[in-house]
BALOBA-1460 file (C-alpha; in Angstrom, 3 decimals):
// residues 261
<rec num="1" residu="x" x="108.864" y="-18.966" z="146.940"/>
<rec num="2" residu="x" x="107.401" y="-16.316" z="144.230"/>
<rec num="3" residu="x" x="108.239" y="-16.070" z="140.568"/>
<rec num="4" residu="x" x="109.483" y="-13.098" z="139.640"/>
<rec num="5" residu="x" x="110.044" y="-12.510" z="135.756"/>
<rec num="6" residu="x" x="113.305" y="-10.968" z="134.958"/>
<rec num="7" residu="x" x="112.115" y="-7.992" z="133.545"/>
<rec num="8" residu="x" x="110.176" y="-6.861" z="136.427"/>
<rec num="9" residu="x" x="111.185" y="-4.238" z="138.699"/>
<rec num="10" residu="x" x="110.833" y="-4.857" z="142.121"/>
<rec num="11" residu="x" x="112.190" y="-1.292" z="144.201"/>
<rec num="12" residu="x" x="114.022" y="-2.147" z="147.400"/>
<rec num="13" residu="x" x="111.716" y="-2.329" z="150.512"/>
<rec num="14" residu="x" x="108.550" y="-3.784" z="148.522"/>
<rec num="15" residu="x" x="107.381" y="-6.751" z="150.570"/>
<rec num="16" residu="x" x="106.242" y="-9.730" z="148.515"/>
<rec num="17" residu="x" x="104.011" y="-12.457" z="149.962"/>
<rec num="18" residu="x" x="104.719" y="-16.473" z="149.555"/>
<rec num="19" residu="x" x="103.509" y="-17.981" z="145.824"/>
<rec num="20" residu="x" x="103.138" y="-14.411" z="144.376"/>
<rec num="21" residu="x" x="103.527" y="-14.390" z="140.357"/>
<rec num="22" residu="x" x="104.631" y="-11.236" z="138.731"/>
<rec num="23" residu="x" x="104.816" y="-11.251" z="135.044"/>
<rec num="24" residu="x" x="107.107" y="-9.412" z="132.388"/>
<rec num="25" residu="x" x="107.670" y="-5.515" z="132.706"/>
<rec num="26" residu="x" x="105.742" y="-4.794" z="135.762"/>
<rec num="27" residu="x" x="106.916" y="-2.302" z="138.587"/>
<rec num="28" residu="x" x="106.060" y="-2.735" z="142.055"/>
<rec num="29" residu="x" x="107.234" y="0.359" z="144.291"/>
<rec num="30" residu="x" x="108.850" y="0.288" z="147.802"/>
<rec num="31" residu="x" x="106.389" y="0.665" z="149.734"/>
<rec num="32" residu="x" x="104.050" y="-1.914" z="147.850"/>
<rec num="33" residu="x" x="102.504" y="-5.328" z="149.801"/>
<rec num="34" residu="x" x="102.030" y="-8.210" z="148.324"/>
<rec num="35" residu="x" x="99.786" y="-10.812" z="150.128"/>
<rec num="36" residu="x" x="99.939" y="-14.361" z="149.584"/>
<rec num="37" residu="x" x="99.791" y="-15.655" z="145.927"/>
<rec num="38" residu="x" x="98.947" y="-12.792" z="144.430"/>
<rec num="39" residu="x" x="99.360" y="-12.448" z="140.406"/>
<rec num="40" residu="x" x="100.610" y="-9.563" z="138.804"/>
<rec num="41" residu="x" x="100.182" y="-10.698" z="134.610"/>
<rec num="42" residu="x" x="102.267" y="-8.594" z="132.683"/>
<rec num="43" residu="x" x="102.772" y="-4.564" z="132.590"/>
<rec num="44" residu="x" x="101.222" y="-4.000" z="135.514"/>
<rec num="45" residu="x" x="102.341" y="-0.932" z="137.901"/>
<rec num="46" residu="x" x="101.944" y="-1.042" z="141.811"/>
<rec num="47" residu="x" x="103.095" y="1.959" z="143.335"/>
<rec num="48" residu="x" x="102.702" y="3.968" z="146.443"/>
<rec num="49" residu="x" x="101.851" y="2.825" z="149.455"/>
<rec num="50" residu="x" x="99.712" y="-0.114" z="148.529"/>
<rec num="51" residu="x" x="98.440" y="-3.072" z="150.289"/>
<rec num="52" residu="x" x="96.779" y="-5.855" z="147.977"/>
<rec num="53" residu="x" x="95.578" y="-9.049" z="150.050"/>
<rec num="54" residu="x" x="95.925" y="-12.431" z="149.353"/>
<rec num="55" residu="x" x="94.879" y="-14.556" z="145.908"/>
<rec num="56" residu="x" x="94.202" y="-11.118" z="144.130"/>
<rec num="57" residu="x" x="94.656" y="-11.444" z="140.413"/>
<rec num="58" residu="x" x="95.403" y="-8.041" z="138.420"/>
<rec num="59" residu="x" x="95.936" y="-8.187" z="134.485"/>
<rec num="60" residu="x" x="97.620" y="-6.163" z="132.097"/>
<rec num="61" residu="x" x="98.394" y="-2.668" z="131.957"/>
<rec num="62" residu="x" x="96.724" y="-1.793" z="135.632"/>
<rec num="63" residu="x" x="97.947" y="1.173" z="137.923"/>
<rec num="64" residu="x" x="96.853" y="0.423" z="141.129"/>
<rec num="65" residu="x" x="98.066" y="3.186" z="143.955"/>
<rec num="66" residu="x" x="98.910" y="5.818" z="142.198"/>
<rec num="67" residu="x" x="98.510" y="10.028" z="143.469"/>
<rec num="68" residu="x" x="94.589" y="10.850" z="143.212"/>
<rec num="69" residu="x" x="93.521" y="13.302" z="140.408"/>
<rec num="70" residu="x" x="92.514" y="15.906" z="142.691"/>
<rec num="71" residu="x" x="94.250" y="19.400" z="142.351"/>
<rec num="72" residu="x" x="94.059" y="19.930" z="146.145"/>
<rec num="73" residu="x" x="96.513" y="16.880" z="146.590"/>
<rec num="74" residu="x" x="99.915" y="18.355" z="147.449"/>
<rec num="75" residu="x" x="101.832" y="15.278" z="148.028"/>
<rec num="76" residu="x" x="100.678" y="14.074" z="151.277"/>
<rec num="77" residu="x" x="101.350" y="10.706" z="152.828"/>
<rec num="78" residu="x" x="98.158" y="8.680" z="151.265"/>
<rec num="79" residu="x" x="97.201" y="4.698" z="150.924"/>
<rec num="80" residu="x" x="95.638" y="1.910" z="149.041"/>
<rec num="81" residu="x" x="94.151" y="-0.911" z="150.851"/>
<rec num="82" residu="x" x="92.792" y="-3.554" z="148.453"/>
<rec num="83" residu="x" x="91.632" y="-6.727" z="150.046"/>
<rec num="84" residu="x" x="91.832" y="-10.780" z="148.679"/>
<rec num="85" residu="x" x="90.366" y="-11.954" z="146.017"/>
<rec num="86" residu="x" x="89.588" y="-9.376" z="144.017"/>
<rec num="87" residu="x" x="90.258" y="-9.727" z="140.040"/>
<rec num="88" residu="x" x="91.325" y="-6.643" z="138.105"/>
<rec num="89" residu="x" x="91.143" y="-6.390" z="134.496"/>
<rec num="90" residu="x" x="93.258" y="-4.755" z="132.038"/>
<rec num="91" residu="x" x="93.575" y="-1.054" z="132.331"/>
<rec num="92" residu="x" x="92.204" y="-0.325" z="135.568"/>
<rec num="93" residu="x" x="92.727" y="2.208" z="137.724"/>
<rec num="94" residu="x" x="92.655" y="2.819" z="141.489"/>
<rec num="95" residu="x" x="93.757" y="5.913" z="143.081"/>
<rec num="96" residu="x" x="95.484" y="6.513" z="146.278"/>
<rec num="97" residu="x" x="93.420" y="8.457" z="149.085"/>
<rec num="98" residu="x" x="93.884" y="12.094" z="150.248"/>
<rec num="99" residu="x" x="94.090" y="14.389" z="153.149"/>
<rec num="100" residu="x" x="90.807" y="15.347" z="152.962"/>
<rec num="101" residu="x" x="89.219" y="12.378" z="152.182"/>
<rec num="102" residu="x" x="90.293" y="10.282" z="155.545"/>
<rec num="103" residu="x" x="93.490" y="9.265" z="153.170"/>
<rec num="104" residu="x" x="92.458" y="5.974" z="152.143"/>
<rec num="105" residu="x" x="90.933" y="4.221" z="149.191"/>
<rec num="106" residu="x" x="89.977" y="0.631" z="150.572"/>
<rec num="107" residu="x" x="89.017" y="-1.980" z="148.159"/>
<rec num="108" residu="x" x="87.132" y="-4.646" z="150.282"/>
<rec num="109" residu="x" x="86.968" y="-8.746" z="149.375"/>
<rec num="110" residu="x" x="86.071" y="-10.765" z="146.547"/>
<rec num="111" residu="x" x="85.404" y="-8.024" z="143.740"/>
<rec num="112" residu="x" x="85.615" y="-7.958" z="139.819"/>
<rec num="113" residu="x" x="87.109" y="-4.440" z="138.709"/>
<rec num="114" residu="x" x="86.246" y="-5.068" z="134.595"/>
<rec num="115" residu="x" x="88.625" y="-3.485" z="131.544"/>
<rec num="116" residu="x" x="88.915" y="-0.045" z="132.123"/>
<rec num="117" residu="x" x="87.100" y="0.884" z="135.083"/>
<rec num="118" residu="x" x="88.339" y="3.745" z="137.745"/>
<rec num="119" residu="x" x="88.104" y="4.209" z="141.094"/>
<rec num="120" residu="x" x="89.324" y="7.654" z="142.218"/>
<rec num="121" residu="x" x="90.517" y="8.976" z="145.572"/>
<rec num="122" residu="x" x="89.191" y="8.098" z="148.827"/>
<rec num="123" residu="x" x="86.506" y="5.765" z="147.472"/>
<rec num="124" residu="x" x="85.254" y="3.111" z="150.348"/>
<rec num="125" residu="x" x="84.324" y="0.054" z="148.088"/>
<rec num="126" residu="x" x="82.918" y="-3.098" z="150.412"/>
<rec num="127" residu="x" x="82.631" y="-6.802" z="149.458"/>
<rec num="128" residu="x" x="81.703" y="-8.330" z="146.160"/>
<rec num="129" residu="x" x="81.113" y="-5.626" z="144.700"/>
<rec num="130" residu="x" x="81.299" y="-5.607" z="140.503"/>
<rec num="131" residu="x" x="82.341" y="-2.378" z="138.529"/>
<rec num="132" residu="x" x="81.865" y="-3.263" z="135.017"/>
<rec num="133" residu="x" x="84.116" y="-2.149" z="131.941"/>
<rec num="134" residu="x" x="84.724" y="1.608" z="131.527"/>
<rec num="135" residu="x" x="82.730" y="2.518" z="134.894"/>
<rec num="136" residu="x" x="84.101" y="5.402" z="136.544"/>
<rec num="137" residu="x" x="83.663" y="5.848" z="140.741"/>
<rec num="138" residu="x" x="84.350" y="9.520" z="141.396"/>
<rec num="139" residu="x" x="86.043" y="10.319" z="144.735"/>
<rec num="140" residu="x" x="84.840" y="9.878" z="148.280"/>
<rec num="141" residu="x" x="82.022" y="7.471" z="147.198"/>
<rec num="142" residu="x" x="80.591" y="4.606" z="149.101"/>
<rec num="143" residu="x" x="79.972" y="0.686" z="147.322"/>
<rec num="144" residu="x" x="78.180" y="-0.907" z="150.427"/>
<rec num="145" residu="x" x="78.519" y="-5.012" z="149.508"/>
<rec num="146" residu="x" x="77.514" y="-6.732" z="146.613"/>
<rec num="147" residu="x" x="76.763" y="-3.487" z="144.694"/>
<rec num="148" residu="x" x="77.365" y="-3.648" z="140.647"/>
<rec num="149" residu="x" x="78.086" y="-0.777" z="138.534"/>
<rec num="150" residu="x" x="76.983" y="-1.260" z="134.564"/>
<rec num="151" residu="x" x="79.426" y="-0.475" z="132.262"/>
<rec num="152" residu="x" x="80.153" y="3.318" z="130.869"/>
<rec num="153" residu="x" x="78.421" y="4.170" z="134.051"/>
<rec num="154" residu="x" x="79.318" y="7.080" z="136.131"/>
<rec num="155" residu="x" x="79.352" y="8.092" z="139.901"/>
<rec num="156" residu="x" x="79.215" y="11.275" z="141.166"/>
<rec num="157" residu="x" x="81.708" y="12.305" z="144.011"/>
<rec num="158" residu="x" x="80.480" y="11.635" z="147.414"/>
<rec num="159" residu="x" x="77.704" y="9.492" z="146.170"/>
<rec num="160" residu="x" x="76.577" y="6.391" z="148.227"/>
<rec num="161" residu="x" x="74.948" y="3.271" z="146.835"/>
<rec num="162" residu="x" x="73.631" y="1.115" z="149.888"/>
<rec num="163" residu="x" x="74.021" y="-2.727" z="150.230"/>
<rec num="164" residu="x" x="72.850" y="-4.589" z="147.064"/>
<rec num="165" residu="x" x="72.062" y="-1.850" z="144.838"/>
<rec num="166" residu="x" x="72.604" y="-2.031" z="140.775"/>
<rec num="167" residu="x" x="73.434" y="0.623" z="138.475"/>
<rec num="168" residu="x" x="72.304" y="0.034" z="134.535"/>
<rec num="169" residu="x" x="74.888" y="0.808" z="131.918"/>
<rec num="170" residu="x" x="75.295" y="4.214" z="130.325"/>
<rec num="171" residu="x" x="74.068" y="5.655" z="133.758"/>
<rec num="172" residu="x" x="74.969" y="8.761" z="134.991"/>
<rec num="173" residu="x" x="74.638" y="8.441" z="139.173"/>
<rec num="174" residu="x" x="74.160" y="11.916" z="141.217"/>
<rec num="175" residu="x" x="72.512" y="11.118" z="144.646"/>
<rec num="176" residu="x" x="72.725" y="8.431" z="146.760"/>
<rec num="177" residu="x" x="71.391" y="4.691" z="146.026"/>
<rec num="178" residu="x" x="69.030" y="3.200" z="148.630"/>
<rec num="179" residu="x" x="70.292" y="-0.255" z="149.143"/>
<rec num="180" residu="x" x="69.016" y="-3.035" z="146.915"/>
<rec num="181" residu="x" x="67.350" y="-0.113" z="144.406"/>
<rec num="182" residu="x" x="68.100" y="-0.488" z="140.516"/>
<rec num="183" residu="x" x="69.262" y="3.006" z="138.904"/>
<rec num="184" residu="x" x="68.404" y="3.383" z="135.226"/>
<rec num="185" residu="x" x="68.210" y="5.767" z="132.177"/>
<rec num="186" residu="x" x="71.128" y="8.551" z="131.019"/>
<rec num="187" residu="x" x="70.438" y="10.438" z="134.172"/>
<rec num="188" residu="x" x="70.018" y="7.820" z="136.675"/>
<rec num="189" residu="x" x="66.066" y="7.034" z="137.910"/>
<rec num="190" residu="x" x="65.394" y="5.138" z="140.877"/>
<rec num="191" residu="x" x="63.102" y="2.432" z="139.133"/>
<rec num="192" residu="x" x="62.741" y="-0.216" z="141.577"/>
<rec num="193" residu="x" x="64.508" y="-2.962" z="143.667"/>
<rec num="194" residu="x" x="67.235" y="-5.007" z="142.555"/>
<rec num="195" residu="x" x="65.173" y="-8.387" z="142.702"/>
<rec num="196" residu="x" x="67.339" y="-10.262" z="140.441"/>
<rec num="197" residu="x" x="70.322" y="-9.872" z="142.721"/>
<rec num="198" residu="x" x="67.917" y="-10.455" z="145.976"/>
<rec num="199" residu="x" x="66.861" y="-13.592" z="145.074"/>
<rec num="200" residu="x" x="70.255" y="-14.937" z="143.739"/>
<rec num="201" residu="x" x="71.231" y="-14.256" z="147.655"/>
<rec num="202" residu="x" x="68.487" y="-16.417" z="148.525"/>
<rec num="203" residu="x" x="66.386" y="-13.851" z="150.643"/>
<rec num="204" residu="x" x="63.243" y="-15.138" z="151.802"/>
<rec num="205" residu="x" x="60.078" y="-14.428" z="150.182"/>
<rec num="206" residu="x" x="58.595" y="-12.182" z="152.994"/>
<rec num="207" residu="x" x="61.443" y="-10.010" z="153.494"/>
<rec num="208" residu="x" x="61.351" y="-9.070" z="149.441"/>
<rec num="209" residu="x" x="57.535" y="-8.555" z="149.847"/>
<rec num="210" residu="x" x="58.000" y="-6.202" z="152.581"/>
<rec num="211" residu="x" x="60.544" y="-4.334" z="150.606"/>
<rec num="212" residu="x" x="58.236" y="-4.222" z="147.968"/>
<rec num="213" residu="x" x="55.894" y="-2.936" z="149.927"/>
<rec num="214" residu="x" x="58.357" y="-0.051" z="151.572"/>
<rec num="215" residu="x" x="59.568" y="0.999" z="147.911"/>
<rec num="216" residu="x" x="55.902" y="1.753" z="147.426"/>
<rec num="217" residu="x" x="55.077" y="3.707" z="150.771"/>
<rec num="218" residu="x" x="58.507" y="5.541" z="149.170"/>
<rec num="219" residu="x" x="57.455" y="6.276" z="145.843"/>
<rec num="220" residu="x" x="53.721" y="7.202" z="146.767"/>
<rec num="221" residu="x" x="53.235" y="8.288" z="150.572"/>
<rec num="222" residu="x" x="52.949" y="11.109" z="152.040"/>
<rec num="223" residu="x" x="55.043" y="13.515" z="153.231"/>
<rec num="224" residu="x" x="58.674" y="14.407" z="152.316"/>
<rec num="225" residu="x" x="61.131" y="11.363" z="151.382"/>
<rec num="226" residu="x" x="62.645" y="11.147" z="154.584"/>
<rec num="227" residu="x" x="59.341" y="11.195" z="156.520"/>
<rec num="228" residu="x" x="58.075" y="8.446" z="154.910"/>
<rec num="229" residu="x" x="61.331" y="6.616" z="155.695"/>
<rec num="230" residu="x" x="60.712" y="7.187" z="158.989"/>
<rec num="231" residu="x" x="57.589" y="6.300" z="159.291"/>
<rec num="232" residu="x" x="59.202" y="2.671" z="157.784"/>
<rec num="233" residu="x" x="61.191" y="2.384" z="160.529"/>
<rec num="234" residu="x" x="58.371" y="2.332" z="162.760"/>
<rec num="235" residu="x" x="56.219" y="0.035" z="160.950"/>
<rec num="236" residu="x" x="58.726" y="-2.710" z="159.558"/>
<rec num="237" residu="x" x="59.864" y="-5.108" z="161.387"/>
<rec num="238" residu="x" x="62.014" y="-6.387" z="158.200"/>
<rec num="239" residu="x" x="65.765" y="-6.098" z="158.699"/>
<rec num="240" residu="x" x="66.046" y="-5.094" z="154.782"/>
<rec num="241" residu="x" x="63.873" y="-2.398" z="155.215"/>
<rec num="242" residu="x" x="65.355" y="-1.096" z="158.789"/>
<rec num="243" residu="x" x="68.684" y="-1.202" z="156.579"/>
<rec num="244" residu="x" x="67.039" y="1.364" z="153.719"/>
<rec num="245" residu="x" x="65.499" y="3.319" z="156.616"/>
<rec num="246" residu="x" x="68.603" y="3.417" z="158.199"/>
<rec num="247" residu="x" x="70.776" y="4.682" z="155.774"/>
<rec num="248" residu="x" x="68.200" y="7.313" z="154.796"/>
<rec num="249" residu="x" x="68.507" y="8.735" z="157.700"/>
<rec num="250" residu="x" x="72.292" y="8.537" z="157.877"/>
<rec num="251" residu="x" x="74.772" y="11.615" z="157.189"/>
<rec num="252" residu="x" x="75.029" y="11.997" z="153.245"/>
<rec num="253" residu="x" x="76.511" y="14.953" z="151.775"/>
<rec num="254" residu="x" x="74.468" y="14.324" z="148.652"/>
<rec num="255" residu="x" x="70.167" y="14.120" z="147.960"/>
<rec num="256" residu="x" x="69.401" y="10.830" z="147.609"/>
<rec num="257" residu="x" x="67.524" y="9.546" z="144.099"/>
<rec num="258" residu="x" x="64.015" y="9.049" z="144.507"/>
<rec num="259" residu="x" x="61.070" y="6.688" z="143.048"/>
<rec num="260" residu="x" x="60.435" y="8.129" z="139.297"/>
<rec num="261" residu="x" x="62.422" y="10.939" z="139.455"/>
């Protein structure tokens, strides 16, 4: 059984899981899933074709699912996939996908979406990941896992930010993020490693060492960026530093940020 306020409107064809709560004046649209137990507080709107998994939370005045703000959208069919456990705060956004994007924004596991935060069209957000209050995600952008965006921050479309990465607040984000790096200053600066958030994860001493070690042959050797990511992967045997290597040497359509600059 799910409560159900009596001034919530619940279209015809919306599929509601078992234990859901939703709360006074929200709108859930026809083509909206509910997983298990999820909470809708009060005001909330869930429209389009929307998918939000089980033991999600989302507070007040949300939109979740609605058309992207992209002038190229002309109606198409589009989704929003957002997974279990996530909590979203008051006045968040997220965005449906669009044609040209793959037509998908997926929102993976176990997030916090703080007050005010967007994500736009087509964003691919993984697990754990933390977008703090009045953060904007621009569209088509990658959040690899256990990312966090600082508040009033911005990312630029088709930006990636790899595994473990942090953003500072007031950060402006144009090129992609080398997992675990920490992004700082108005126009974001690559200015180290996240170590704070490596440690909490309990990674072992020698593995942040060796990343230590590879930020510095990045910042300082020679060669272009990508040869001297390269030249990691031959040389590390670390499995954190074969991920940076890796997605250096992936398909970005966007330069990454560098060491100092």
């Amino acid at each position: 059984m799910s409560t159900i306020h009596p001034s919530a409107i619940i279209e015809d064809g919306a599929r509601i899981g078992e234990g859901c709560e939703i709360g006074p004046f929200c709108i859930v649209g026809a083509e909206v899933a509910l997983g298990d137990r999820v909470v809708l507080k009060s005001h909330v709107v869930v429209t389009g074709d929307t998918e939000i998994g089980a033991d999600t939370v989302v507070f007040s005045f949300a939109v979740l699912g609605e058309i992207p703000q992209d002038l190229k959208f002309k109606g198409e069919k589009c989704r929003t996939v957002i997974g279990q456990r996530n909590r979203i705060r008051e006045h968040v956004t997220i965005n449906a996908g669009t044609e040209g994007g793959g037509g998908v924004t997926r929102i993976g596991d176990d997030g916090l979406f703080m007050a005010g935060c967007h994500i736009a069209h087509d964003a691919q957000v993984g697990d754990r990941v933390i977008v703090v209050n009045s953060a904007a995600v621009a569209g088509h952008c990658v959040l690899e896992d256990d990312v966090i965006i600082g508040g009033l921050s911005g990312i630029h479309q088709w930006v990636r930010i790899g595994r473990g990465a942090i953003i500072g607040a007031v950060t402006m984000v144009t090129n992609d993020v080398i997992p675990y790096g920490l992004v700082q200053a108005s126009r974001g600066e690559l200015d180290g490693l996240n170590l704070v958030g490596l440690k909490r994860r309990g990674v072992k001493r020698g593995d942040i060492t060796a990343l230590r070690a590879a930020f510095q042959m990045l910042a300082q050797g020679e060669g272009t960026f990508s040869e001297r990511a390269r030249r990691l992967g031959e040389e590390s045997e670390s499995e954190y530093v074969q991920e940076i290597v890796a997605f250096i040497t992936g398909e970005s359509d966007r330069h990454f940020l560098t060491p100092g600059g």
